[in-house]
C-alpha positions, 0 to 999 in steps of 0.5 A: 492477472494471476501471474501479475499477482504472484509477482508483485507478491514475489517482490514484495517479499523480496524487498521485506527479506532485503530490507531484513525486516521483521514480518508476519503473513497469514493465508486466508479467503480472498479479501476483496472489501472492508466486510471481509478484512473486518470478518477475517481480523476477528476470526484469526485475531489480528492486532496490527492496524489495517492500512489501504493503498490507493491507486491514484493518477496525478493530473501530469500523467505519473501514477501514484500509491498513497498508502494510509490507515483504512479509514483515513481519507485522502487529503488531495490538497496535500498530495497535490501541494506534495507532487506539484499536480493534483491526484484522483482516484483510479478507476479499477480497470485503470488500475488493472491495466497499470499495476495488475492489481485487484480492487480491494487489494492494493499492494503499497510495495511490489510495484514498477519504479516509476509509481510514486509512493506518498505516505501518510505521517498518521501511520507513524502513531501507530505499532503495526500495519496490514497490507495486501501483497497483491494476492488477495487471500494473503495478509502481511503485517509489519511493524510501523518502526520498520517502515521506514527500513522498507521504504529505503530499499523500494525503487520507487520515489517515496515521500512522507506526506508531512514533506508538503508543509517543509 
């Protein structure tokens, strides 16, 4: 499990120095649920906006990652009208056995080719995103102008939710 960690965090990190981004990381005690992002966002003084990851299968058997702000909620008839098949919400153990990664701890970047990544537009409102880079006791922080940069060097599929309505 460690192992798969570490190299999602390696790729991570790989595809932010490709993508010649800037970006932040902090160490810290693992966060594994919102109690402790909320403690540790205090303690160090983070200003960038918590983002969250979640893991998804869609009805036709393709995976997907669906990474939005923490407290937004996922808008299944629009990922559905987006991908043409109707997404739910991983178990853990699915999503261990998938993409190595821990509850609590999705990495949106980092990940297999094949795993489609759907972003949320509300994301674009804001100055700086967190995320988990697989490893739960490390935070990195981006500027939302740069996602796009980022997204560009993924192999992943990747689509802007707001593609649902064109």
């Amino acid at each position: 499990m460690r192992e798969r960690l570490e190299q999602i965090y390696q790729r991570t990190v790989a595809q932010l120095n490709e993508a010649g981004v800037k970006w932040q990381r902090w160490e810290h005690e693992p966060i594994l649920d919102f109690e402790t992002d909320a403690k540790l966002a205090a303690e160090l003084g983070w200003t960038a906006e918590p983002s969250k990851s979640l893991f998804l299968r869609l009805k036709d058997g393709r995976y997907c990652i669906y990474l939005t702000h923490r407290d937004a909620r996922l808008d299944s008839k629009a990922v559905r009208q987006l991908l043409g098949s109707r997404p739910s919400v991983c178990s853990p153990e699915t999503m261990q056995d998938v993409i190595g990664c821990l509850p609590g701890a999705v990495c949106p970047f980092g990940q297999d080719a094949d795993i489609v990544m759907v972003v949320d537009p509300r994301l674009k409102g804001l100055k700086e995103i967190m995320f988990t880079p697989g490893l739960p006791e490390m935070t990195v922080a981006i500027a939302v102008k740069d996602l796009d940069t980022v997204l560009s060097v993924l192999p992943n599929p990747v689509f802007w939710l707001e593609e649902a309505a064109a």
